[in-house]
VEXNULUM-390364 format. One line per 5 residues: number of its first residue (from 0); for each residue x, y, z of N, C-alpha, C, O, CB. Coordinates in Angstrom, 1 decimal, always signed. Each point is the difference from the previous one (the first is absolute). Glycine has a CB too. Layout:
NUM	X/Y/Z/X/Y/Z/X/Y/Z/X/Y/Z/X/Y/Z; ... .
This chain:
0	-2.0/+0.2/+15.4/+1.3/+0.6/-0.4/+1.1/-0.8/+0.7/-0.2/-0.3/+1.2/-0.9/+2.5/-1.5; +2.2/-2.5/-0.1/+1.3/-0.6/+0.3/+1.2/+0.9/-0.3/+0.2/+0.7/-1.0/-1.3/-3.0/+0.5; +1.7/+2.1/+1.5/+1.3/+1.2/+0.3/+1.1/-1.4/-0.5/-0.1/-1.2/+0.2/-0.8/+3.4/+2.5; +1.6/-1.5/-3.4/+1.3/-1.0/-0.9/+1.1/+0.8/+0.2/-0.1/+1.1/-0.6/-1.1/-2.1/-1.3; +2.7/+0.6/+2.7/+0.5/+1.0/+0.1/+1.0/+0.3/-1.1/+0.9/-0.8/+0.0/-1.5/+0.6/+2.2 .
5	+0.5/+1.0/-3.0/+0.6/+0.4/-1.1/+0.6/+1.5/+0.5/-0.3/+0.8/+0.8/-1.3/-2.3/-2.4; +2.7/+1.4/+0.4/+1.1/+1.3/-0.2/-1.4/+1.2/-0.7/-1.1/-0.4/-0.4/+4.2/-1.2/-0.3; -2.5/+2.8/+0.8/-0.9/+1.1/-0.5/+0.3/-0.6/-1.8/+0.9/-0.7/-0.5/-0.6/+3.3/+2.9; -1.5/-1.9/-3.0/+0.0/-0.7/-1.8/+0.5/+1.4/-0.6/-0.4/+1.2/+0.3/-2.1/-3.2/-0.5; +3.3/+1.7/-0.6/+0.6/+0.5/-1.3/-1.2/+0.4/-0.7/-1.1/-0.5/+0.2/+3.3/-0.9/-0.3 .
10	-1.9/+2.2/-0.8/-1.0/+0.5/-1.2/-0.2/-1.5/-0.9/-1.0/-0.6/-0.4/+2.2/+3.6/+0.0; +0.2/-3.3/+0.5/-0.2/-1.1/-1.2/-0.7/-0.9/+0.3/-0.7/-0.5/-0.8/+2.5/+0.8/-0.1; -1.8/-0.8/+2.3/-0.7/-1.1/+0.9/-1.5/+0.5/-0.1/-0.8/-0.9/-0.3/+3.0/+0.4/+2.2; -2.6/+1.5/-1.8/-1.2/+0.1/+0.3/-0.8/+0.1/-1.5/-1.2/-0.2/-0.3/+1.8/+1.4/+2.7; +0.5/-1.0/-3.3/-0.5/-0.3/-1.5/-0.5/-1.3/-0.3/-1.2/-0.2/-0.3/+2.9/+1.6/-0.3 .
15	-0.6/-2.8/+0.9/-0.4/-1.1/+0.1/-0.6/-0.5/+0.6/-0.4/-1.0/-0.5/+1.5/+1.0/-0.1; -1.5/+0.4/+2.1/-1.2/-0.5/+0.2/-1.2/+0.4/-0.7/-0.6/-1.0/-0.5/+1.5/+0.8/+2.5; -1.4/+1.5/-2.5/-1.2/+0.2/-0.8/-0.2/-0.9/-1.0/-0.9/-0.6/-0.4/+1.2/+2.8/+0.8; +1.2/-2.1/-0.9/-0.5/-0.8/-1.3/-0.2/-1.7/+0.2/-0.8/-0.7/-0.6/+2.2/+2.6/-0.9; -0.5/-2.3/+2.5/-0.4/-1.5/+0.6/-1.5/+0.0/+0.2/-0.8/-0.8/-0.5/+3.0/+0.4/+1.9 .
20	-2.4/+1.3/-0.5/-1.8/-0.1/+0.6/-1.1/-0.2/-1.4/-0.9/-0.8/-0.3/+1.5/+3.0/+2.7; +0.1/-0.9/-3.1/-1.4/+0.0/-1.3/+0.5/-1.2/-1.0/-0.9/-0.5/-0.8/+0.4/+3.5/+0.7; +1.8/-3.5/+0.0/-0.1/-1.0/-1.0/-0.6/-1.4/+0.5/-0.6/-0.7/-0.8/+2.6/+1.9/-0.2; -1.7/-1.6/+2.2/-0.7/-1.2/+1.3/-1.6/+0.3/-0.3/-0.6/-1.1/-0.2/+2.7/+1.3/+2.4; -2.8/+0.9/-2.1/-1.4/-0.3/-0.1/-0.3/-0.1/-1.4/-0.8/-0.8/-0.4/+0.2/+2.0/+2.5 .
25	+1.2/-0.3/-3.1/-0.6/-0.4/-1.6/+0.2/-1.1/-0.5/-0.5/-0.3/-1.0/+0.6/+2.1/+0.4; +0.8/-2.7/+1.3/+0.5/-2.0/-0.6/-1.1/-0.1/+0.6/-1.0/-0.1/-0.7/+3.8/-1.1/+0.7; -3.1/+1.2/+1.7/-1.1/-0.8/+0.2/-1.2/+0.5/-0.8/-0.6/-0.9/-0.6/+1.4/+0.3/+2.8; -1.0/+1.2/-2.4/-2.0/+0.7/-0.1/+0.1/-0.8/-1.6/-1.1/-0.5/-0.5/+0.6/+4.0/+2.0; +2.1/-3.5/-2.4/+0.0/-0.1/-1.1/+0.3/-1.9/-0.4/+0.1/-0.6/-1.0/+0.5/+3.7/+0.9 .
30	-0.7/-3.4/+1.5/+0.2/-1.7/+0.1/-1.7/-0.2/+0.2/-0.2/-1.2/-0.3/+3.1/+0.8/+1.8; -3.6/+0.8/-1.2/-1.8/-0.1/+0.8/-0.4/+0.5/-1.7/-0.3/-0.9/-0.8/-0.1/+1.8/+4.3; +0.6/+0.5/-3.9/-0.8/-0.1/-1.1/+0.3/+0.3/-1.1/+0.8/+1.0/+0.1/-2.0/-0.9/+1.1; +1.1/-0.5/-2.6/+0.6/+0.2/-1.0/-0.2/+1.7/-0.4/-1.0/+0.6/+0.0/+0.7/-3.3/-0.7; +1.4/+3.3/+0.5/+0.3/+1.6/-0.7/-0.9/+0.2/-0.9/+0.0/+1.2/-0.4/+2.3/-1.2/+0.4 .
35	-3.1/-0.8/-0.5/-1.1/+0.8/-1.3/-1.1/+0.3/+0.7/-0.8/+0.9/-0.3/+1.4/-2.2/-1.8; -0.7/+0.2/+3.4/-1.2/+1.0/+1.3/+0.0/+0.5/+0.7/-1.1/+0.1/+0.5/+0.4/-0.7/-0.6; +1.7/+1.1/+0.5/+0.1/+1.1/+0.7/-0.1/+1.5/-1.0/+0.8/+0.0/-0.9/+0.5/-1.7/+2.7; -2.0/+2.5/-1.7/-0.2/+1.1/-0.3/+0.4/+1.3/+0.3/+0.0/+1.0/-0.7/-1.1/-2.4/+0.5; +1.6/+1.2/+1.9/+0.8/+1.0/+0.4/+0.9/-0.4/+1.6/-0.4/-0.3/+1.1/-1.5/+1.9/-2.7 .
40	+2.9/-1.3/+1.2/+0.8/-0.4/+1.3/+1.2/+1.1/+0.2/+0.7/+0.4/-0.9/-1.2/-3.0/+0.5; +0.6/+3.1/+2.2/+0.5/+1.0/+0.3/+0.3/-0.3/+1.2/-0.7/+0.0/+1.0/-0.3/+1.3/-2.4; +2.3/-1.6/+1.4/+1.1/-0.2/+1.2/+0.1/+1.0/+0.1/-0.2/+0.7/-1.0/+1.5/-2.5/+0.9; -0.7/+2.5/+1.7/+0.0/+1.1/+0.4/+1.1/-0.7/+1.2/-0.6/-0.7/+0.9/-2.0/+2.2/-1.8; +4.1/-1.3/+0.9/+0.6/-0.7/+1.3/+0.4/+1.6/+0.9/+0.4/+0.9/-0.8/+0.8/-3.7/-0.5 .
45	-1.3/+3.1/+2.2/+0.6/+1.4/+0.8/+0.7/-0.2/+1.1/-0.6/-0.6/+0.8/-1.2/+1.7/-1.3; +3.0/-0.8/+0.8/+1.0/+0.0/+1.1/+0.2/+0.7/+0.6/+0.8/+0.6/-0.7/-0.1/-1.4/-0.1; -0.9/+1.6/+2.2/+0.0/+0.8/+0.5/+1.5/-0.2/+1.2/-0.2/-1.0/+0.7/-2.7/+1.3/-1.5; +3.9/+0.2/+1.0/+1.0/+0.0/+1.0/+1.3/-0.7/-0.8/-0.1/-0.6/-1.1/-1.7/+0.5/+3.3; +3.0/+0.1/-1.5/+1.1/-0.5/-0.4/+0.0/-1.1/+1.1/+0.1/-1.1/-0.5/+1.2/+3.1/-0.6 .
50	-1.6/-2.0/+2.4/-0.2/-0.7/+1.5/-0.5/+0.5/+0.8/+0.5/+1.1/+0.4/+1.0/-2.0/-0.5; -2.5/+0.5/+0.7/-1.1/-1.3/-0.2/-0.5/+0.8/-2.1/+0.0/+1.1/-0.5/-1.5/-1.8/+4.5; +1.2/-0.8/-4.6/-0.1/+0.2/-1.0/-1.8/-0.1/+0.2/-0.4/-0.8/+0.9/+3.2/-0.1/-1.9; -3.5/+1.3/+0.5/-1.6/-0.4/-0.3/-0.4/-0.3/-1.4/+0.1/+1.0/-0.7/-0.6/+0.4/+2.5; +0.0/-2.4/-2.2/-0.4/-0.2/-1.5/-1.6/-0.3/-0.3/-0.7/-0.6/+0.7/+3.0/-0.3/-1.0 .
55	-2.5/+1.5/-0.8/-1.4/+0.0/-0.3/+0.0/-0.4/-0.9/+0.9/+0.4/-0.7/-1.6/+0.9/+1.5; -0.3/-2.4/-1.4/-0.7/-0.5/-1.5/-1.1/+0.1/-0.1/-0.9/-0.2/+0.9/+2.1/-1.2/-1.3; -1.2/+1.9/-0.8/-2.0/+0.2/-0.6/+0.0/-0.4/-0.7/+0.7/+0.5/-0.9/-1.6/+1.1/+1.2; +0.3/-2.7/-0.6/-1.1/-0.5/-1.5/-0.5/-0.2/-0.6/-0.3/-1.2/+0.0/+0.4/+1.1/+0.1; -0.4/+0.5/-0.5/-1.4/+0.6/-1.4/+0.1/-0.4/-1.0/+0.7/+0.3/-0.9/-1.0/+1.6/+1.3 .
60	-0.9/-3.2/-0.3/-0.1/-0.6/-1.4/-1.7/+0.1/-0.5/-1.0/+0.2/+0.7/+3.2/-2.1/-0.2; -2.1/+1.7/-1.8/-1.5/+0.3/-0.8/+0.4/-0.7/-0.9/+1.0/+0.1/-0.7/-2.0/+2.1/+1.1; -0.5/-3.6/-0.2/+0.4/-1.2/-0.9/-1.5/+0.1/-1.1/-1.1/+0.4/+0.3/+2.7/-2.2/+1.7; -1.1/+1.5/-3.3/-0.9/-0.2/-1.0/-1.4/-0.4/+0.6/-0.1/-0.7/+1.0/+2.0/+0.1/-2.5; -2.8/+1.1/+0.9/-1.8/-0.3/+0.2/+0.1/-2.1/+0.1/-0.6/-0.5/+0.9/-0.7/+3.5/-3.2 .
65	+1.6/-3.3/+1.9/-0.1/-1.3/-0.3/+0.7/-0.3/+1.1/+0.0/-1.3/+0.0/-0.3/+1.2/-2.4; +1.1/+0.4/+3.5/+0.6/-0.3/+1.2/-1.3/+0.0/+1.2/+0.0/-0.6/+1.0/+2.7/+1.7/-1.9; -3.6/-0.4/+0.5/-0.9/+0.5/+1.0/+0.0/-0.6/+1.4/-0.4/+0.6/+1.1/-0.7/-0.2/-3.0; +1.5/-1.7/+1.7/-0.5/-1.1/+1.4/+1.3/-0.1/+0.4/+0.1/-1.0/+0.8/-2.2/-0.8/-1.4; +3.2/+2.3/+0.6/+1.0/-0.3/+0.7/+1.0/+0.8/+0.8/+0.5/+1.0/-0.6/-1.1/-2.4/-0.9 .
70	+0.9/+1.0/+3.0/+0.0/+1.0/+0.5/+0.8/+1.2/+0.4/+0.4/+0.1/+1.1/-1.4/-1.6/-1.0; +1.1/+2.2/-0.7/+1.4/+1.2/-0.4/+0.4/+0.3/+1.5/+1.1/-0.4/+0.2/-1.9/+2.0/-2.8; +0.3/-1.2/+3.4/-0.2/+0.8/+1.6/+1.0/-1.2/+0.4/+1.0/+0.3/+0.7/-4.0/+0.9/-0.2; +2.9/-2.3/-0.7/+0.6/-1.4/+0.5/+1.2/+0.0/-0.5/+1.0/+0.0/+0.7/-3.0/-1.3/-0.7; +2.0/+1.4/-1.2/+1.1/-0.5/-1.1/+1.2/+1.9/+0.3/+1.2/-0.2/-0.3/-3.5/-2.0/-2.3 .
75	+2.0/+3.1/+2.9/+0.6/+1.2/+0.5/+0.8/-0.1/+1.0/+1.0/+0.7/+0.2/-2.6/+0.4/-0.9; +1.0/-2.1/+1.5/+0.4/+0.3/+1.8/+1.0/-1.5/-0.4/+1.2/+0.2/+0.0/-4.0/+1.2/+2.1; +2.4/-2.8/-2.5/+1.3/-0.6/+0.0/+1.1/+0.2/-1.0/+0.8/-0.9/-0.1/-2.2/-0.4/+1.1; +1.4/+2.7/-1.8/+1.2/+0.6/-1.0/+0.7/+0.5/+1.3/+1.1/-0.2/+0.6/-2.3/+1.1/-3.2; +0.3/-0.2/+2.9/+0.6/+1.3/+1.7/+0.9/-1.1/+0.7/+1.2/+0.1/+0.1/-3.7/+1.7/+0.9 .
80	+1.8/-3.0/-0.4/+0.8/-0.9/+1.0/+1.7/-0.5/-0.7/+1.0/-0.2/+0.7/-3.8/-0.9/+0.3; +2.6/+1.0/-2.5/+0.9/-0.4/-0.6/+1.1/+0.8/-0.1/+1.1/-0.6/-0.1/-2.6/-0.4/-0.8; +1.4/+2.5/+0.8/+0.4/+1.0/-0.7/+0.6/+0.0/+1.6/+1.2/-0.1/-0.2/-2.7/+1.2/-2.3; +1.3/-1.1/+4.1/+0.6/+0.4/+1.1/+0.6/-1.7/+0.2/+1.2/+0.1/+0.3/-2.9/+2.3/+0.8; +1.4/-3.6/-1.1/+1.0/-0.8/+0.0/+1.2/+0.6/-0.7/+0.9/+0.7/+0.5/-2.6/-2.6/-0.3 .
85	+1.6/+1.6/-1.9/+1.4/+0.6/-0.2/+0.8/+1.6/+0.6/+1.1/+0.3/-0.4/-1.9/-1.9/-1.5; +0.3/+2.3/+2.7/+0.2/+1.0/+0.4/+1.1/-0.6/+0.8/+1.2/+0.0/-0.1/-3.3/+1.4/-0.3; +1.1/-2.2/+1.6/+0.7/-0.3/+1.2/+1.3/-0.5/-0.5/+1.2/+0.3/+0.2/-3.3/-0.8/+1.2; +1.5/-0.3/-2.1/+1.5/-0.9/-0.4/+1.4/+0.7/-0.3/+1.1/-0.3/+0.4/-2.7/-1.3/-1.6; +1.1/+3.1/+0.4/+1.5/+0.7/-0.3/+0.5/+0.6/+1.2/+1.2/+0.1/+0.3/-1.7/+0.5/-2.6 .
90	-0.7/+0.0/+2.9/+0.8/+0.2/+1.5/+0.8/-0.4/+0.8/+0.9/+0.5/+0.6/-2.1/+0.1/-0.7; +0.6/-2.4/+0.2/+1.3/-0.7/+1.0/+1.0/-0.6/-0.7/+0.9/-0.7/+0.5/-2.3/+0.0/+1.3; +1.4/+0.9/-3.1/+0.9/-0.1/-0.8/+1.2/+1.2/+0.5/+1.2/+0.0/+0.2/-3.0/-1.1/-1.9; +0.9/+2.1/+1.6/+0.7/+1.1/+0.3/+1.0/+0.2/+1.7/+1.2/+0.3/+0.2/-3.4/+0.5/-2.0; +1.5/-1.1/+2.3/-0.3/-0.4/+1.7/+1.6/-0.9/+0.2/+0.9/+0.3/+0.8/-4.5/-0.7/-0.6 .
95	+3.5/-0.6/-1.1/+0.7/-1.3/+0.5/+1.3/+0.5/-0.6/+1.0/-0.1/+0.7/-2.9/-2.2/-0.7; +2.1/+3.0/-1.4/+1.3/+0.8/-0.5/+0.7/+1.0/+1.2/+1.2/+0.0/+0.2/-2.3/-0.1/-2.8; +0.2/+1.1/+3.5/+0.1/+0.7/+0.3/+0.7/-0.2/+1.7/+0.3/+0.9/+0.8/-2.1/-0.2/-2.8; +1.9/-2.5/+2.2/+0.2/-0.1/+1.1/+1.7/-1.1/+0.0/+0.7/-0.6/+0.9/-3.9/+1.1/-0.3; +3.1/-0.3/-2.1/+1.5/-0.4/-0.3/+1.6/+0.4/+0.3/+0.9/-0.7/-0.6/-2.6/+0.4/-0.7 .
């Protein structure tokens, strides 16, 4: 965990991060595998606080029978890494406005 010092988040702020987080992991997962094999996919981003902020991503994918050998457990967790880079990023975005 990394402490970023940021202003407390707006409704609207905490809007755009969700949707940054869940749109950041469905480019990647949807850059690794083509949309006709995946079978089921279920971003879940959750924000808990205005400051300290805490964020959660869950990933849940279910790839076509014909994916069998490849590794979802893997391919979930570097969506997750993806989905909190751009997180971080809006925060000291946020961080660096906030010290203006």
């Amino acid at each position: 965990m990394e402490k970023i010092g940021i202003p407390p988040l707006n409704s609207r702020q905490i809007e755009e991060l969700c949707e940054l987080a869940e749109t950041t992991a469905r480019k990647y997962i949807l850059s690794r595998i083509p949309s006709r094999k995946i079978s089921t996919l279920n971003i879940m981003v959750e924000i808990e606080g205005r400051k300290p902020v805490t964020v959660n991503v869950d990933v849940e994918i279910t790839l076509s029978p014909s994916m069998k050998k490849y590794d979802v457990a893997e391919l979930a967790q570097e969506a997750t890494q993806e989905a909190f880079k751009s997180v971080k990023g809006y925060l000291r975005e946020l961080s660096c406005k906030s010290k203006r």
